[in-house]
C-alpha positions in Angstrom: -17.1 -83.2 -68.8 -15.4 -82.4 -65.5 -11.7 -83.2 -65.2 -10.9 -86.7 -63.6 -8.6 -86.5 -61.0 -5.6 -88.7 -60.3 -6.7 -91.9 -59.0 -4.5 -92.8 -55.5 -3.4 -95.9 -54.0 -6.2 -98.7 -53.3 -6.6 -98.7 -49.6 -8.7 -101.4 -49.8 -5.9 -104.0 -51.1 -8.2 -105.0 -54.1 -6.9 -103.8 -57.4 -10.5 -102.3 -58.7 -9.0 -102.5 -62.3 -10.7 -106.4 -63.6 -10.2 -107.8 -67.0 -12.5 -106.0 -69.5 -16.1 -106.8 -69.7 -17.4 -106.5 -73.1 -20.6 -104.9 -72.5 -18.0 -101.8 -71.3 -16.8 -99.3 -73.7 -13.7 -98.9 -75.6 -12.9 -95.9 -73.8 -13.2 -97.3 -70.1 -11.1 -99.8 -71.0 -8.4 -97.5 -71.9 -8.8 -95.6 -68.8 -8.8 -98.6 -66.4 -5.0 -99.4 -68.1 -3.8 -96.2 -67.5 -4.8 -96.3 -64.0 -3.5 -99.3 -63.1 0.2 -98.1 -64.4 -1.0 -95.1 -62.2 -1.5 -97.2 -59.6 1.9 -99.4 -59.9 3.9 -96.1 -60.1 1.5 -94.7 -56.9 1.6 -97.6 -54.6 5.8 -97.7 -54.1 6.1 -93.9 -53.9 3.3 -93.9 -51.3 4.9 -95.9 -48.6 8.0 -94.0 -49.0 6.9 -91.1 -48.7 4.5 -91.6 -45.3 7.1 -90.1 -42.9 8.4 -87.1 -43.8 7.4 -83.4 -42.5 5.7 -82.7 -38.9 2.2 -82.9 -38.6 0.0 -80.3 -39.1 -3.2 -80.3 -37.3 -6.0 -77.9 -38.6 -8.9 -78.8 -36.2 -8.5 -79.0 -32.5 -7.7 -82.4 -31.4 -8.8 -84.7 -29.0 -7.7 -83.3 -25.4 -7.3 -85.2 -22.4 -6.3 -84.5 -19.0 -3.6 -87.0 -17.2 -2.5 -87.8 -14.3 -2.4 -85.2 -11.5 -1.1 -82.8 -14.4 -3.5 -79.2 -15.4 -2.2 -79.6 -18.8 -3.8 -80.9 -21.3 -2.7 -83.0 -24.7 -3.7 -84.3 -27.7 -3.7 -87.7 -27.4 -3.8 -88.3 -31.6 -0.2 -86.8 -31.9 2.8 -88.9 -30.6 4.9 -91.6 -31.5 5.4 -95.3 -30.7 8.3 -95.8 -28.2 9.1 -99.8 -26.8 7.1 -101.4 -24.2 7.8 -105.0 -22.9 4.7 -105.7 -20.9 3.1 -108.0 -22.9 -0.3 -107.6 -24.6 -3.5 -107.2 -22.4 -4.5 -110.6 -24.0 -3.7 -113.6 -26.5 -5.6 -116.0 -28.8 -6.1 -118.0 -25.6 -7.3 -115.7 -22.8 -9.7 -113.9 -25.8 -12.2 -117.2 -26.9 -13.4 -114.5 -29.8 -10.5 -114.2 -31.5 -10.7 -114.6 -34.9 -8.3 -116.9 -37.3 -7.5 -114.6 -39.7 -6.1 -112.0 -36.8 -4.4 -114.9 -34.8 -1.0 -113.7 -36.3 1.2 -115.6 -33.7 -0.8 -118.2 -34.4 0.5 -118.9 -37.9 4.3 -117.5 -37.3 4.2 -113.9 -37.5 7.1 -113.2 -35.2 5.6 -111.3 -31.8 7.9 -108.2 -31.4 5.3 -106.1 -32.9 2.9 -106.1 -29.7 6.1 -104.9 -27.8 5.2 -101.2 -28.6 2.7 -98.7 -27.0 1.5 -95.6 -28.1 3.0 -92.6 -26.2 1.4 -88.9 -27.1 3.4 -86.3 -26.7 3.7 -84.5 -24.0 1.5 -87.1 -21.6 0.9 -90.9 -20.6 -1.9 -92.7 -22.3 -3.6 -94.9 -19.2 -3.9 -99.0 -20.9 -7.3 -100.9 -21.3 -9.3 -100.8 -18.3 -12.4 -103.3 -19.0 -13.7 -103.6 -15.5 -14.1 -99.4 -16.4 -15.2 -99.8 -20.3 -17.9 -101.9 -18.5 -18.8 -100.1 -16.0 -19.4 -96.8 -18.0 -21.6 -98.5 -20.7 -23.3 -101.1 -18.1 -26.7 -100.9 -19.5 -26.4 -99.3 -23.3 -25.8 -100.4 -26.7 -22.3 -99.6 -28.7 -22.3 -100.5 -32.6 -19.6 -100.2 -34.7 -21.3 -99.4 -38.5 -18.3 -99.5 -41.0 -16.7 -102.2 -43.4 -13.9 -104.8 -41.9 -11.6 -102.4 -40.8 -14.4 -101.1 -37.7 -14.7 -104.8 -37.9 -11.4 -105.7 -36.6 -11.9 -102.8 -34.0 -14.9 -104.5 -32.6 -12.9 -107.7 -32.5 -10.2 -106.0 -30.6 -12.6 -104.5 -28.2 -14.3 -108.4 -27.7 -10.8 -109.3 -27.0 -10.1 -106.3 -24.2 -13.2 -107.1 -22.3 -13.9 -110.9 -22.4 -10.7 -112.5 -21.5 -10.6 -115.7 -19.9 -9.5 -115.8 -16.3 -6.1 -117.2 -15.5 -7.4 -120.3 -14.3 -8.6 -121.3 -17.1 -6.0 -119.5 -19.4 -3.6 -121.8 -17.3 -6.1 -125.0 -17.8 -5.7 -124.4 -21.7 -2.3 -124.0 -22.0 0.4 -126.7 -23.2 2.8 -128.0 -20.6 6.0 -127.1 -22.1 9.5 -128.3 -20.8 12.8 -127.0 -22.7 15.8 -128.6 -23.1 19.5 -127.0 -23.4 23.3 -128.3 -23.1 24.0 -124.9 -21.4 24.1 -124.1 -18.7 23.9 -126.9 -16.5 23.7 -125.4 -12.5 20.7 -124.6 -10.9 22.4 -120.9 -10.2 23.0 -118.3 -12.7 24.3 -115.4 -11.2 25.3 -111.8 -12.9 25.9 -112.5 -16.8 24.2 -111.5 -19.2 23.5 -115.0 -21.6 21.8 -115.9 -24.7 20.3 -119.7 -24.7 19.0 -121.2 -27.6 17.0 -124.4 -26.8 14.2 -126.8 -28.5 10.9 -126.7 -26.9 8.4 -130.0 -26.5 5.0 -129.7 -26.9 4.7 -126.1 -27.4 2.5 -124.4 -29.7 3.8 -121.3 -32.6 2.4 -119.2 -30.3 3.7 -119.2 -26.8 6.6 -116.7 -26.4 8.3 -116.9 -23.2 8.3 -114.8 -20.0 10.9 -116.5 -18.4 13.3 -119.6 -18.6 14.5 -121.2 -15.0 17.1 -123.8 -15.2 16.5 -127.0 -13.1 19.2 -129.5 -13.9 19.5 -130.2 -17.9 15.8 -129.1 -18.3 14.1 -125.5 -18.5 10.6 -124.2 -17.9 9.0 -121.2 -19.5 5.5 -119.8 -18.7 3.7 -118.0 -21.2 3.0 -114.3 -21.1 -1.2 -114.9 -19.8 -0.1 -116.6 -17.2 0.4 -112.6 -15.7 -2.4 -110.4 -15.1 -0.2 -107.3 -14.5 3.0 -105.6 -15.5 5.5 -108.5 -17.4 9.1 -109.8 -16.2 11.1 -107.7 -18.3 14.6 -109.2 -17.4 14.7 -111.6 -20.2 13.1 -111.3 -24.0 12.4 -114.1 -26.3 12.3 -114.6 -29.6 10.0 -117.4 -31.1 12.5 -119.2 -34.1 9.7 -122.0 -35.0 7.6 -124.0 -34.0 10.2 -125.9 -31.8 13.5 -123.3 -31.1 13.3 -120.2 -29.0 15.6 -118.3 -27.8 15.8 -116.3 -24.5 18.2 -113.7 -23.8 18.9 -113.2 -19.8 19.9 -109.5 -18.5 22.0 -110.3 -16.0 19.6 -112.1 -13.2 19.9 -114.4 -10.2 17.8 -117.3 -10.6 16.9 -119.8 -8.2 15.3 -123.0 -9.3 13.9 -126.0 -7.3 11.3 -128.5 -9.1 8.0 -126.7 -10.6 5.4 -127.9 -7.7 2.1 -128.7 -8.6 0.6 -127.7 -12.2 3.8 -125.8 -12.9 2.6 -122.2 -11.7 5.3 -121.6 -9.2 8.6 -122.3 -11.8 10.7 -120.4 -10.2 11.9 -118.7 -6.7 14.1 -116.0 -5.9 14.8 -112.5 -6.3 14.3 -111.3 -10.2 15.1 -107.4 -9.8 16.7 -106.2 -12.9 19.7 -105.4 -11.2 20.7 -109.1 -10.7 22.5 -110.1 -7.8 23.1 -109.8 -4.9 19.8 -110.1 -3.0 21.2 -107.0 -0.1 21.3 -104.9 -4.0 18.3 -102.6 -3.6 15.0 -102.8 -6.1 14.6 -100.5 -8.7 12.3 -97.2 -8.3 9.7 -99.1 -9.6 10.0 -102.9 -9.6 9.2 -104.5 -13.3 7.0 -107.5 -11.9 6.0 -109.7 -8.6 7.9 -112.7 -7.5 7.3 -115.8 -9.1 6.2 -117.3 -5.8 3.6 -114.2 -5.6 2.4 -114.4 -9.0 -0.2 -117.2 -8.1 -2.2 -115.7 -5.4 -2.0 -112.6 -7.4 -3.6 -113.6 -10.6 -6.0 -115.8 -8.3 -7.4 -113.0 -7.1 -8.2 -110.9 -10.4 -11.5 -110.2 -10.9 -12.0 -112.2 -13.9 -13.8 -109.9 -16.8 -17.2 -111.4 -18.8 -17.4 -113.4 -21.2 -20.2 -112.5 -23.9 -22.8 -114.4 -26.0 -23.5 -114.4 -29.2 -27.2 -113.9 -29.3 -27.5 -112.7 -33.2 -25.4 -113.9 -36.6 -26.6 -113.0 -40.0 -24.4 -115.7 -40.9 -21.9 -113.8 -42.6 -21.1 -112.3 -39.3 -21.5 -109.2 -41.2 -24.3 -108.1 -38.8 -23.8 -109.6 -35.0 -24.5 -109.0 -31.9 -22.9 -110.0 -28.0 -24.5 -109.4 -24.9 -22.6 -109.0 -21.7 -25.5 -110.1 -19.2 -24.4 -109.0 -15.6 -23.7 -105.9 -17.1 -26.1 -105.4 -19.6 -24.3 -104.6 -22.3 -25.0 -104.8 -25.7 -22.0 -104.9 -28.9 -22.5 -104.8 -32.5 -21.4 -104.8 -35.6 -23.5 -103.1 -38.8 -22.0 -103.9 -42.0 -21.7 -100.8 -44.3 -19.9 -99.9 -47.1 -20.5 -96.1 -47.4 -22.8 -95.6 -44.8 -25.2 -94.1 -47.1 -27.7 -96.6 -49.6 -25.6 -98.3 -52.3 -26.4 -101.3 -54.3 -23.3 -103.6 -56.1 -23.8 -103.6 -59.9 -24.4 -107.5 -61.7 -23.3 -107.9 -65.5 -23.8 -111.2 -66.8 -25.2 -112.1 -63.7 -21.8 -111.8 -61.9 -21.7 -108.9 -59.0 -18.7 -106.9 -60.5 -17.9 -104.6 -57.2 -19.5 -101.7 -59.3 -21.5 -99.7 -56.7 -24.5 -97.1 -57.0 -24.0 -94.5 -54.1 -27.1 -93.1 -52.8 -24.8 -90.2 -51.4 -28.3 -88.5 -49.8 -30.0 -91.7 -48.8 -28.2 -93.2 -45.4 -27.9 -96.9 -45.4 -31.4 -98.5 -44.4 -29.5 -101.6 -42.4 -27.9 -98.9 -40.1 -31.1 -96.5 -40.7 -32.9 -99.4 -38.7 -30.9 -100.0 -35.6 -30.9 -96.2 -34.7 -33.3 -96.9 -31.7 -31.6 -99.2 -30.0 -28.0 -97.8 -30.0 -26.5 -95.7 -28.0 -22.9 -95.3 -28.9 -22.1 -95.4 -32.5 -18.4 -95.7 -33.9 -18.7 -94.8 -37.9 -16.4 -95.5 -40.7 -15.7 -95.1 -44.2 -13.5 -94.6 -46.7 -11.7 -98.0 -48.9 -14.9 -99.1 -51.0 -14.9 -95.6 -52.8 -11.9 -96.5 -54.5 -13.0 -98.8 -57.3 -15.3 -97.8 -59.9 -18.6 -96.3 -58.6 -21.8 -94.3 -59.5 -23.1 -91.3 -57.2 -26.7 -90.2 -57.0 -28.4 -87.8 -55.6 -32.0 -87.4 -55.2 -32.1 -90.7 -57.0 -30.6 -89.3 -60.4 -27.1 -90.0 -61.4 -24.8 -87.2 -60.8 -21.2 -88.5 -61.8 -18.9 -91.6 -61.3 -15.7 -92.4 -59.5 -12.9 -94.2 -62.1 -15.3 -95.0 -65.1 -14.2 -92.2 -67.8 -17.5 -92.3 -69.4 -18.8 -89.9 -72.0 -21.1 -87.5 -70.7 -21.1 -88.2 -67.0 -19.3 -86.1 -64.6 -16.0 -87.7 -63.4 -16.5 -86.9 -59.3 -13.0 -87.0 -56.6 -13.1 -89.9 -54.5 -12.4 -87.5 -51.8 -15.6 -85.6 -52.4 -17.5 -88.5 -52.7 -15.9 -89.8 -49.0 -17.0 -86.1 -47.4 -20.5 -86.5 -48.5 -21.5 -89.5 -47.6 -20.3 -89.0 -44.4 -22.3 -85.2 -44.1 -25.1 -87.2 -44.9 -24.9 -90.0 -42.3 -23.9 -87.2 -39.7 -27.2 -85.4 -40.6 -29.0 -88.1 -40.6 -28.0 -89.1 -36.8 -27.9 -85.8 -35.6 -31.5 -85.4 -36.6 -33.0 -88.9 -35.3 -36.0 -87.9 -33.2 -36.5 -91.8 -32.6 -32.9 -92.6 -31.7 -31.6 -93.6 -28.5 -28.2 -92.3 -30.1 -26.1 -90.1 -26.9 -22.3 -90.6 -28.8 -21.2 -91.2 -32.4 -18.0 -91.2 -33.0 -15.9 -90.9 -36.6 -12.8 -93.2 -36.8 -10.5 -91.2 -39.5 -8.6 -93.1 -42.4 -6.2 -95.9 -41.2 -3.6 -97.2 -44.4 -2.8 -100.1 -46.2 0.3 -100.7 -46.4 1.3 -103.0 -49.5 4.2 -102.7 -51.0 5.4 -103.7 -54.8 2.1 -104.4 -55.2 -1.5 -105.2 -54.5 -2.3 -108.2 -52.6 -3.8 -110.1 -55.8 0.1 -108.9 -57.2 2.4 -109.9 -55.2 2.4 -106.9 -52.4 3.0 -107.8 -49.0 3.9 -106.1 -46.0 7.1 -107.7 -44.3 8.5 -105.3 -42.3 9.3 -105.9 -38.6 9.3 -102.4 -36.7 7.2 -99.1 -36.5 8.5 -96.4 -38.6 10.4 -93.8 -36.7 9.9 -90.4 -37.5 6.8 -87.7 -38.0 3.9 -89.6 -40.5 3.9 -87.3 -44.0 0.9 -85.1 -44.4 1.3 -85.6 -48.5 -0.5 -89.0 -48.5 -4.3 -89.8 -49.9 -4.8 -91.3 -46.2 -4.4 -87.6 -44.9 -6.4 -86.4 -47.2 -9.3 -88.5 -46.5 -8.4 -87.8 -43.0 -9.0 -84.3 -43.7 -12.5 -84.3 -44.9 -13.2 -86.5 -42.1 -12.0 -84.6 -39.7 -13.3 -81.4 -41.3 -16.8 -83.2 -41.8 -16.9 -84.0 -38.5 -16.4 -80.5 -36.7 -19.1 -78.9 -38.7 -21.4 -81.9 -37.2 -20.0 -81.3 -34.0 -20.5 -77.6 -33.9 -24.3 -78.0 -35.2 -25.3 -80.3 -33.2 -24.1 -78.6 -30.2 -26.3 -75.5 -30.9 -29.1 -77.4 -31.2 -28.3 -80.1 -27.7 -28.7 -82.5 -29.7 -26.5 -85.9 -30.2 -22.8 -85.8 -29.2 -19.9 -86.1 -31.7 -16.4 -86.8 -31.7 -13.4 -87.8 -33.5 -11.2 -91.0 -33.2 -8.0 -89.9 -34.4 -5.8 -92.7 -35.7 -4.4 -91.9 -38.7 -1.1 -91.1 -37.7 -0.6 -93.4 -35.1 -1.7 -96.2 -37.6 0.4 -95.1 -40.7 3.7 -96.0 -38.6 2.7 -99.4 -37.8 3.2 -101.2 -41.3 4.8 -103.8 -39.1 1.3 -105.2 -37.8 -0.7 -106.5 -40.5 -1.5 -110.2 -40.7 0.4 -110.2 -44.3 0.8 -114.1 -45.0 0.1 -115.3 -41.3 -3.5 -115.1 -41.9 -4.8 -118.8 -42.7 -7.2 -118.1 -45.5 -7.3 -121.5 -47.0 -8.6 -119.9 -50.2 -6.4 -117.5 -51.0 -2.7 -119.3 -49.6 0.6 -116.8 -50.3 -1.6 -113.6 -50.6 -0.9 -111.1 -47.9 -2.9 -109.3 -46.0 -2.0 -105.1 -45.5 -4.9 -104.0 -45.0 -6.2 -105.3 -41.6 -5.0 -105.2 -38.3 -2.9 -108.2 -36.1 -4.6 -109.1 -32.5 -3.5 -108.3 -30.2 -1.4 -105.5 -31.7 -1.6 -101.8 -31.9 -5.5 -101.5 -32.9 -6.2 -101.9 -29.1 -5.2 -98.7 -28.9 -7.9 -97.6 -31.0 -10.1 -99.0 -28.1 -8.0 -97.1 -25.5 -8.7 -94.1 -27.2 -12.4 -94.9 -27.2 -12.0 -95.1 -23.4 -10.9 -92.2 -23.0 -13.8 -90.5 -24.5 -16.3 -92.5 -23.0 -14.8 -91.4 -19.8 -15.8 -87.9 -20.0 -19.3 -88.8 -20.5 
């Protein structure tokens, strides 16, 4: 019997170990208790030890040009540096947001969104959606993976069908702030931090700005701006009802809010405070209040889809984007190859058998139609599974049983995914032009499993290079390795396009954005969530990546 490796951390957040099932023997059961002490020591070492030597890149990386610049650079290789402009969107300018990514919504505190990705060596361009639009007016993109490509498609719903600001501004609270201090109308040159209870406001409005009028203060929320943020004052959101707003030295202005409250504020806002004669900035951070009106007026508001198909699950779905024929889905796939959950008793188990030469007939039977695929793979592998090929067993992942050949969940990860790529690459029927292979992005759980008491509480990126030594990289590595050899096949033969999406550094510094216990699972109260990603928050990137793909073709 083959060797069984080391079992790594559970990037899924499940702990695959369950109570013993009787009809299982003796032996498994043993094994399944050594893993999970495995598995206890694994988890802690493997968050300390994501950052730690340079990154070493053995395929050729995504390239981009930028700017007005000859160079070129890998946009998969940087690091996350601080970005106060304010997320493209919220959970009310995106109607498609789902609960259990509306972080804000349930008190995560916000200063996660306030980062951008920055490669090295260039400037990565944010979400355009008029362009994403533009360049797949008239085609099909599908996202085939588990949750995880889930929650990229419901980034990418969020990016393109934002509400205008009309009717961001219609749906928001009116909000007026009380302080003791100060009490003028003028504020002129020093730097101040104002704590104040807010009325009617909701857990998730942070504010842009404060302008004092008398005893009372106005804020407007961040959607409210279509462009680049006022970055002379940051908030931070205390509760429900307490904020508090720290002011960089401005001059503020204020005469009563006129007419629904759009216009707070008058009067020069240039970082370098007063007086008015003082020069702007190089670049100036933001318009004038009394500017900002006309100027989100005249944004061209971006579509709004509809849901025209729902398995119920929402495990398969699909939105259309009429005026410019688009079409988005999401395929639900574990493996992207056949596999079938095991039942003992009656009970599914989460016990797969891997057809790892068969690809998955629900994805198998949307080829036609699509014609941008994003694929994905990698976190149900790591419980206990069965692999076949040519429908006879050929080995297991985890179950230690006599006479069956104990197979590396790596291996198991790189095959499946040679045979989806073979599979697509050979479609004669399929409309497919693109697919592209989103690498391994981490849990990040500490002291635990989410049905143990791991969470995820952290409140910045980790500085530093992301450490090569980690099971993520290693998947990463088959992926990326699985992926070139696609690449430089089909390109021999003309046929179907491939290309990698990156994100597994950029992704294993963020365990700041994960839901964790803001989540609102009514079922499942105090666990947290590390696995999936906050919206907004840095999985938009993801999406600005697959921009800048798309805009080479």
């Amino acid at each position: 019997m083959a060797k069984e490796s080391i079992a790594p951390p559970d990037l899924h957040g499940r702990n695959h170990i369950r109570k013993p099932i009787h009809v299982l023997a003796s032996g498994r059961t043993v094994a399944l208790m050594l893993t999970t002490v495995l598995f206890g020591l694994l988890s802690t070492h493997h968050l300390v030890t994501f950052y730690h030597s340079p990154i070493q890149t053995h395929i050729p990386p995504q390239e981009t040009k930028t700017g007005h610049e000859d160079k070129a650079c890998n946009l998969f290789n940087g690091t996350w540096i601080r970005d106060f402009r304010g997320p493209v969107y919220n959970n009310i300018t995106c109607p498609t947001m789902p609960e259990s990514r509306n972080c804000g919504k349930y008190g995560k505190q916000m200063d996660y969104v306030n980062w951008k990705w920055a490669p090295h060596g260039c400037d990565m361009v944010r979400f355009e959606p008029q362009l994403f639009l533009n360049i797949v007016q008239g085609k099909t993109l599908a996202f085939a993976a588990d949750s995880i490509g889930r929650n990229q498609m419901e980034s990418l719903l969020c990016l393109l069908s934002q509400l205008g600001a009309h009717r961001a501004h219609e749906l928001a609270p009116k909000v007026d702030v009380k302080t003791g201090s100060p009490s003028d109308t003028k504020d002129r040159g020093t730097p101040c931090r104002r704590t104040m209870s807010v009325k009617n406001a909701r857990a998730t409005d942070s504010a842009e700005y404060g302008c004092a009028n008398g005893m009372k203060w106005r804020y407007l929320p961040r959607f409210v701006h279509h462009g680049e943020y006022n970055r002379f004052a940051t908030d931070t959101r205390k509760g429900l009802h307490e904020m508090s707003i720290h002011l960089e030295a401005p001059e503020v202005e204020v005469g009563d809010p006129p007419g629904a409250g759009v216009r707070t504020c008058s009067g020069d806002r240039r970082r370098t405070g007063h007086p008015k004669h003082i020069p702007p900035p190089p670049k100036r951070t933001f318009s004038p209040t009394t500017q900002q009106f006309p100027y989100i007026s005249n944004t061209k508001e971006v579509e709004t889809p509809t849901k025209v198909y729902s398995d119920g699950k929402d495990k398969f779905v699909t939105w259309y984007f009429r005026s410019h024929n688009f079409t988005l889905k999401a395929l639900w796939t574990k493996f992207l190859v056949e596999a079938s959950e095991r039942e003992v008793n009656g009970t599914l188990v989460e016990m797969h058998d891997i057809h790892l030469d068969k690809l998955d007939a629900r994805l198998a039977a949307n080829l036609q139609e699509i014609n941008i695929l994003v694929i994905s793979s990698s976190r149900w592998f790591f419980r206990e599974n069965y692999l076949y090929e040519g429908g006879k067993l050929i080995g297991c992942i985890y179950c230690s049983e006599d006479n069956i050949t104990s197979f590396d969940v790596i291996t198991a990860i790189q095959r499946a995914l040679r045979t989806a790529l073979n599979n697509l690459s050979n479609c004669r029927e399929c409309g497919l032009q693109l697919t592209l292979v989103r690498t391994a992005t981490p849990a990040h759980f500490e002291n635990g499993f989410w049905n143990t008491g791991g969470y995820c509480n952290r409140t910045e990126p980790v500085g530093g290079e992301a450490s090569t030594r980690t099971v993520e990289w290693e998947i990463r590595n088959a992926q990326v390795e699985e992926a070139s050899r696609a690449q430089k096949e089909s390109s021999h033969k003309g046929q179907m396009r491939i290309e990698i999406l990156d994100i597994t550094q950029a992704m294993s510094m963020r365990p700041d954005a994960h839901p964790g216990i803001h989540w609102n699972n009514k079922w499942m109260r105090g666990y947290s969530d590390c696995s999936h990603w906050c919206l907004p928050g840095p999985i938009d990137m993801w999406n600005e990546l697959l921009l800048s793909v798309l805009k080479r073709y």
